[in-house]
Biopython code that builds the backbone (N, CA, C, O; Angstrom):
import numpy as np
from Bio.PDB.StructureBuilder import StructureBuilder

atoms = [
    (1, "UNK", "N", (106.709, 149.221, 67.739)),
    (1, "UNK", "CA", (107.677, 148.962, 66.676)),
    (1, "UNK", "C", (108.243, 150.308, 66.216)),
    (1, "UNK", "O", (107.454, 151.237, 66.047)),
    (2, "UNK", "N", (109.740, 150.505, 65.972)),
    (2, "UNK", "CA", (109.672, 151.864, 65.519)),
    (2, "UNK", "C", (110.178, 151.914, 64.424)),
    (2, "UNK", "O", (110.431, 150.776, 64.030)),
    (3, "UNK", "N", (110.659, 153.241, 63.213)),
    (3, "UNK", "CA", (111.057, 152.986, 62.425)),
    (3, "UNK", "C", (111.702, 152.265, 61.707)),
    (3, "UNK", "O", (111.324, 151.855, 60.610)),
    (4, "UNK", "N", (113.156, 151.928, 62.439)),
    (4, "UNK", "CA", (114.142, 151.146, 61.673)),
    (4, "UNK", "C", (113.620, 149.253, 61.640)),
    (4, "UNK", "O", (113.998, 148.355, 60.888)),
    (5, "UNK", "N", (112.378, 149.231, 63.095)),
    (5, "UNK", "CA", (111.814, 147.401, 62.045)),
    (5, "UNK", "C", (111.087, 147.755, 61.259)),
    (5, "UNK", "O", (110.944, 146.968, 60.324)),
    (6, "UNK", "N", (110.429, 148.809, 61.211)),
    (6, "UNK", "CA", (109.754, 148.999, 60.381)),
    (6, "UNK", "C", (109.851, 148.414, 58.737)),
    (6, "UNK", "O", (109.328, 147.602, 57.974)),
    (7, "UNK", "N", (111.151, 149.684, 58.823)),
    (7, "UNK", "CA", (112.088, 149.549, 57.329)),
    (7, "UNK", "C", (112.529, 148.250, 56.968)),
    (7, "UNK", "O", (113.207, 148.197, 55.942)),
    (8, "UNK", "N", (112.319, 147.264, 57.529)),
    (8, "UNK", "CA", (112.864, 146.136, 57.698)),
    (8, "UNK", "C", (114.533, 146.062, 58.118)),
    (8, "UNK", "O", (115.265, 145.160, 57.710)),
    (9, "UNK", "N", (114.850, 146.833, 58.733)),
    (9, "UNK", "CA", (116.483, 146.472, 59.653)),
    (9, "UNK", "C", (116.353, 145.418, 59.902)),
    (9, "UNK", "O", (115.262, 145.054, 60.342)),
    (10, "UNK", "N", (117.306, 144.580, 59.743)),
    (10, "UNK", "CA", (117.416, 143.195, 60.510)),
    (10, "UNK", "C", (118.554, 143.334, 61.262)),
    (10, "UNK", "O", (118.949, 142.239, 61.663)),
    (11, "UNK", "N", (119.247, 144.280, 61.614)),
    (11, "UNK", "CA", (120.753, 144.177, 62.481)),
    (11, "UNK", "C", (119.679, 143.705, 64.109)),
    (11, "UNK", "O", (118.509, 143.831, 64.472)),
    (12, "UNK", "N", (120.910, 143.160, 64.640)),
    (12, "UNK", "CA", (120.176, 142.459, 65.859)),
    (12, "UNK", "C", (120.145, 143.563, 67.004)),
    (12, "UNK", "O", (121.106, 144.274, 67.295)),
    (13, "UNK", "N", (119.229, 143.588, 67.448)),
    (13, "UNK", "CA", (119.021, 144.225, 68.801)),
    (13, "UNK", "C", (119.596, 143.542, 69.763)),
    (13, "UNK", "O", (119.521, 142.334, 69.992)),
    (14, "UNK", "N", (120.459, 144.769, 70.590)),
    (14, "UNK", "CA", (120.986, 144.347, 72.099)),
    (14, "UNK", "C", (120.268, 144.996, 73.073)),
    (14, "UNK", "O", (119.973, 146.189, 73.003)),
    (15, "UNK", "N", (119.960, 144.226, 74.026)),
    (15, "UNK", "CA", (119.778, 144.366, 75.411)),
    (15, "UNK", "C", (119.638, 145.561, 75.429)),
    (15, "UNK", "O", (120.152, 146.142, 74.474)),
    (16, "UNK", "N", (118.819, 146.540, 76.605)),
    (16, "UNK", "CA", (118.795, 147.321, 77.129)),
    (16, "UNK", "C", (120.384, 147.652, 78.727)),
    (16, "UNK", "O", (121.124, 146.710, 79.011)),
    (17, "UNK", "N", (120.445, 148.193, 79.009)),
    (17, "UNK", "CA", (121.821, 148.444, 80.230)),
    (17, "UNK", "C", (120.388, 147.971, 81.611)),
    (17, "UNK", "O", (119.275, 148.440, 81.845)),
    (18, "UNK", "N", (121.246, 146.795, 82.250)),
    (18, "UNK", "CA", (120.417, 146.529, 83.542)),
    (18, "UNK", "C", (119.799, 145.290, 83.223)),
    (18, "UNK", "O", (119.681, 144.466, 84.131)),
    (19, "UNK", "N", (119.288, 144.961, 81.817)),
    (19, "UNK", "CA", (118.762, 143.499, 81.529)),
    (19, "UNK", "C", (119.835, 142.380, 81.764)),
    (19, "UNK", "O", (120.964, 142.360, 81.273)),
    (20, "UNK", "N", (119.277, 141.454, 82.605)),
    (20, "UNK", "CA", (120.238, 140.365, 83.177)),
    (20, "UNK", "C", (119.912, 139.135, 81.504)),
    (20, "UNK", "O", (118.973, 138.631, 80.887)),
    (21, "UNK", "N", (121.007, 139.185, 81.481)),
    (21, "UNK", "CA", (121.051, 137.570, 80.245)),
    (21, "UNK", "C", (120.260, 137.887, 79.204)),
    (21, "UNK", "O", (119.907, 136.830, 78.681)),
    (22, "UNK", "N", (119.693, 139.045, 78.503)),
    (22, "UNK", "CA", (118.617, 139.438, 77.397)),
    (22, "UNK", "C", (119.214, 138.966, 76.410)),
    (22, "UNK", "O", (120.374, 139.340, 76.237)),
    (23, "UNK", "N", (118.519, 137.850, 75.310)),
    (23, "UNK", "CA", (119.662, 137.711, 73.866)),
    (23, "UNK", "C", (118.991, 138.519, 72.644)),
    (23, "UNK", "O", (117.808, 138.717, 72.369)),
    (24, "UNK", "N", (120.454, 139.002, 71.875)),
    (24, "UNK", "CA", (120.184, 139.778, 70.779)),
    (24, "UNK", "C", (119.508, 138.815, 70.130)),
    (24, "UNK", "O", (119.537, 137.630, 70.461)),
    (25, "UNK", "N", (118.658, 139.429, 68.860)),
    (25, "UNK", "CA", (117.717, 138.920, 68.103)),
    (25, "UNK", "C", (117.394, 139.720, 67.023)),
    (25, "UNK", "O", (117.350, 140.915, 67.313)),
    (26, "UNK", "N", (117.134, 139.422, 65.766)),
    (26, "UNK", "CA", (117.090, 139.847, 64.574)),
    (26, "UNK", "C", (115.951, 139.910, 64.227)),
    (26, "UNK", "O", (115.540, 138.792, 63.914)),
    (27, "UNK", "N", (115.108, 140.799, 64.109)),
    (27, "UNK", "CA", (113.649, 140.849, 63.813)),
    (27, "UNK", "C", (113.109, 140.223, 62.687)),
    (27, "UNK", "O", (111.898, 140.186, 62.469)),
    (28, "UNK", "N", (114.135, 139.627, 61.813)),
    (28, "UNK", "CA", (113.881, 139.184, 60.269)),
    (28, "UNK", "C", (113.424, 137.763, 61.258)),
    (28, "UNK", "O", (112.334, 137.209, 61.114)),
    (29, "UNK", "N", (114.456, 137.313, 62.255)),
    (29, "UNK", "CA", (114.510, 136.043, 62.649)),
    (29, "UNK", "C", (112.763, 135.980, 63.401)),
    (29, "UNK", "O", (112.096, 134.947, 63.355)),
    (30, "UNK", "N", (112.316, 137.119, 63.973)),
    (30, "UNK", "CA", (111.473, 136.855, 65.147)),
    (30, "UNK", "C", (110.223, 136.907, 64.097)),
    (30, "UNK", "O", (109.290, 136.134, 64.318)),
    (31, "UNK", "N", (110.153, 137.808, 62.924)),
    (31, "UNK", "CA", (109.179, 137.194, 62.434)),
    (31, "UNK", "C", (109.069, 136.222, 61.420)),
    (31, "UNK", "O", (107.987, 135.978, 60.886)),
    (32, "UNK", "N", (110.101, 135.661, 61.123)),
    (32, "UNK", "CA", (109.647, 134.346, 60.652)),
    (32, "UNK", "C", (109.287, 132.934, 61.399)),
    (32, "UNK", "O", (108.931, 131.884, 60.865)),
    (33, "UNK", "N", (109.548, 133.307, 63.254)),
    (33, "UNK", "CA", (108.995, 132.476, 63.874)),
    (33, "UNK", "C", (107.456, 133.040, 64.360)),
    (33, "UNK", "O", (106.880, 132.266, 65.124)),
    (34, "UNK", "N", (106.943, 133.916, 64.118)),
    (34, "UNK", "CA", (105.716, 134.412, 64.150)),
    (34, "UNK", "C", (104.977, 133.904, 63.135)),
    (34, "UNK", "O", (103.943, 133.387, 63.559)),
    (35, "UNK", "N", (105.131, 133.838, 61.712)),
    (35, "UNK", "CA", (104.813, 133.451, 60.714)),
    (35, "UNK", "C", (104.536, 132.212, 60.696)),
    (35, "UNK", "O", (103.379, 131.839, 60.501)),
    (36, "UNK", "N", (105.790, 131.146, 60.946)),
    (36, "UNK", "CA", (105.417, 129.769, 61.125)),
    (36, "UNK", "C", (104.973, 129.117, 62.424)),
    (36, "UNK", "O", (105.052, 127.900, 62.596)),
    (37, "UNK", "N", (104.362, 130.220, 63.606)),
    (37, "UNK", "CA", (103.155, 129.705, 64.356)),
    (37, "UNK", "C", (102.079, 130.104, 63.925)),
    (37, "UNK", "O", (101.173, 130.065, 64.757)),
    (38, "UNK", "N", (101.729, 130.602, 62.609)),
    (38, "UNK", "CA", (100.429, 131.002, 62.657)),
    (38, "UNK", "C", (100.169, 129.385, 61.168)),
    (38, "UNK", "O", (99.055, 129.040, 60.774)),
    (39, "UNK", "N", (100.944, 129.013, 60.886)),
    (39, "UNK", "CA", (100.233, 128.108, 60.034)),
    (39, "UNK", "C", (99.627, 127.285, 60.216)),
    (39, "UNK", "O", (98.792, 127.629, 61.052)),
    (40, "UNK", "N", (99.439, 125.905, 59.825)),
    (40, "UNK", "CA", (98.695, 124.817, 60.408)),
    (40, "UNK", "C", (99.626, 123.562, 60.590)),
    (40, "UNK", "O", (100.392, 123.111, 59.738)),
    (41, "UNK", "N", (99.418, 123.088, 61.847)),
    (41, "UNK", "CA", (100.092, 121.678, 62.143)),
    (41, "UNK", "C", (99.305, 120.348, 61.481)),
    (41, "UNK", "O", (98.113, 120.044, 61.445)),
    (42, "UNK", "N", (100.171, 119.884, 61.120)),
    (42, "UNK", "CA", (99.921, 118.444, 60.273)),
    (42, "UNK", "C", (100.444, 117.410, 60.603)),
    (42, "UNK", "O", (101.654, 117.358, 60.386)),
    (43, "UNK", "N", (99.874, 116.348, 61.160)),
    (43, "UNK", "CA", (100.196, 115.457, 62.125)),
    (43, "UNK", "C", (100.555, 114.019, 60.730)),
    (43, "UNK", "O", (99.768, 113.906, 59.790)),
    (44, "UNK", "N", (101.533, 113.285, 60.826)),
    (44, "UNK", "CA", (102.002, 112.558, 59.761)),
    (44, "UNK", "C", (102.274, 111.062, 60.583)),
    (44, "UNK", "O", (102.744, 110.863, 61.703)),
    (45, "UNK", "N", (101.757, 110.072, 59.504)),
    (45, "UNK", "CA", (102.348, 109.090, 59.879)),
    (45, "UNK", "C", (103.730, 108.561, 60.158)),
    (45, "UNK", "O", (104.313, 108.390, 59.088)),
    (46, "UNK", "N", (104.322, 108.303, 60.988)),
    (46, "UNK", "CA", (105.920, 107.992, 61.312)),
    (46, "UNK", "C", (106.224, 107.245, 60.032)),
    (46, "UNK", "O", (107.415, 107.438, 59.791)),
    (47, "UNK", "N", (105.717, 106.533, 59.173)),
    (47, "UNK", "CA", (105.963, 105.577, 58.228)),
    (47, "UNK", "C", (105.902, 106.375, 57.122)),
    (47, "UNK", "O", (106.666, 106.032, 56.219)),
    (48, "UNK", "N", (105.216, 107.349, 56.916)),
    (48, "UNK", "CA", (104.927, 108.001, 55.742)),
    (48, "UNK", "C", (105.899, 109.343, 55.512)),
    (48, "UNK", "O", (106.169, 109.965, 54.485)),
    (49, "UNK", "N", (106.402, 109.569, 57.218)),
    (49, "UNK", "CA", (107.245, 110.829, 57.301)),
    (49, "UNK", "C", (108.850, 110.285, 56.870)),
    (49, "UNK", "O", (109.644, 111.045, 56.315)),
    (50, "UNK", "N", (109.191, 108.838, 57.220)),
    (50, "UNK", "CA", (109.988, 108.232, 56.668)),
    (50, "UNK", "C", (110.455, 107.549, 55.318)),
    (50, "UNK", "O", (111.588, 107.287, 54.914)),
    (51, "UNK", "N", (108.880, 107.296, 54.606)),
    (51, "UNK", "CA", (108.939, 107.275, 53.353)),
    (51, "UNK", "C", (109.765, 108.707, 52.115)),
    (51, "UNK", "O", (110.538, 108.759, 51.158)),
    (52, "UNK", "N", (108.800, 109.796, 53.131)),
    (52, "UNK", "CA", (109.220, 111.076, 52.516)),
    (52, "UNK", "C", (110.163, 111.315, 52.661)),
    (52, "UNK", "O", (110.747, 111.488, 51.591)),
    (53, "UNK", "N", (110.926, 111.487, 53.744)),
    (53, "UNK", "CA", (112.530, 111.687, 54.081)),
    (53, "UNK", "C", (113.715, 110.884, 53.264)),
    (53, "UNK", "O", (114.784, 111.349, 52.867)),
    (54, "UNK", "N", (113.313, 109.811, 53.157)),
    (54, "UNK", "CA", (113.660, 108.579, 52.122)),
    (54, "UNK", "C", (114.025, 109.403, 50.157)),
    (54, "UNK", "O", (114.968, 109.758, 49.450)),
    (55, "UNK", "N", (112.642, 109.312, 50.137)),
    (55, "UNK", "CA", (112.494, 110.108, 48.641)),
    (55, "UNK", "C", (113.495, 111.318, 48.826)),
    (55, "UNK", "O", (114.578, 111.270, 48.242)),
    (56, "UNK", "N", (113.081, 112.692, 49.832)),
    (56, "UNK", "CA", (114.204, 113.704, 49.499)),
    (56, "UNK", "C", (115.851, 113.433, 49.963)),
    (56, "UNK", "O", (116.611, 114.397, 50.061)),
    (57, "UNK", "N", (116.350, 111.948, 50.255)),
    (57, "UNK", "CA", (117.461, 112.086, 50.575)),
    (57, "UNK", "C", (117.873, 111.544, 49.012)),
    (57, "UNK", "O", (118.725, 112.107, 48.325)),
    (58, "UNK", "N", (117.257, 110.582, 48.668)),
    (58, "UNK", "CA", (117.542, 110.080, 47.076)),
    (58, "UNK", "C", (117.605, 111.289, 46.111)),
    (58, "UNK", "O", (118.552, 111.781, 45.498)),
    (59, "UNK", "N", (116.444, 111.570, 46.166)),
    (59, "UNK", "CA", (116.915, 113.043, 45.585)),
    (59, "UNK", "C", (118.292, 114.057, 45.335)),
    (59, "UNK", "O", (118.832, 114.531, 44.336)),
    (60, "UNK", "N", (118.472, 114.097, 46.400)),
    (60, "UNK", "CA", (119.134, 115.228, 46.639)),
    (60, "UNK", "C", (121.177, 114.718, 46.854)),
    (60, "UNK", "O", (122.195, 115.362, 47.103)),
    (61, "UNK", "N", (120.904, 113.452, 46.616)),
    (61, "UNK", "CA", (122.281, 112.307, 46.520)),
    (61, "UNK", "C", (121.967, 112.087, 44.398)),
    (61, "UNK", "O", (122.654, 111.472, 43.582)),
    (62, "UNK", "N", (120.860, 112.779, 44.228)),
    (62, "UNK", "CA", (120.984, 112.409, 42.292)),
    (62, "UNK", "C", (121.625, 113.353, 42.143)),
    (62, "UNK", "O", (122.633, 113.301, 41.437)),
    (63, "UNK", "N", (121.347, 114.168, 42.584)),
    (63, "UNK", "CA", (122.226, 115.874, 42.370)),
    (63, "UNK", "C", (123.222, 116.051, 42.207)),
    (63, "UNK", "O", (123.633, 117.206, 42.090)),
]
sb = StructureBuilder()
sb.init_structure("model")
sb.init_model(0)
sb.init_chain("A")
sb.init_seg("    ")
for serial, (resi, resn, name, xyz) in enumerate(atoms, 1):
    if name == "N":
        sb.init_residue(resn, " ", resi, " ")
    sb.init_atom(name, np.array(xyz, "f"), 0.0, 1.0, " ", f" {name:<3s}", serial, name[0])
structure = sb.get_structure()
């Protein structure tokens, strides 16, 4: 890692010259997908995940 992720830069990194198809990427982006593989998976009932989805759409239509 070198200084500037350090500092937290988030400007996206390009490719090196010679890398075939490499995509830029924003280190803010790469570790917040680092972050949310380290949490825990929670397996939900289809009925209960629909209940919930239900509630935050009402919600968010009171608004």
């Amino acid at each position: 890692m070198d200084d500037q992720e350090q500092a937290g830069d988030d400007k996206p990194t390009t490719p090196a010259a010679g890398q075939e198809e490499a995509l830029e990427y924003s280190p803010a982006f790469a570790r917040m997908i680092i972050e949310t593989s380290h949490e825990t998976f929670t397996e939900m009932d289809p009925d209960a995940l629909i209940a919930l989805l239900e509630e935050m759409l009402q919600k968010a239509r009171a608004k």
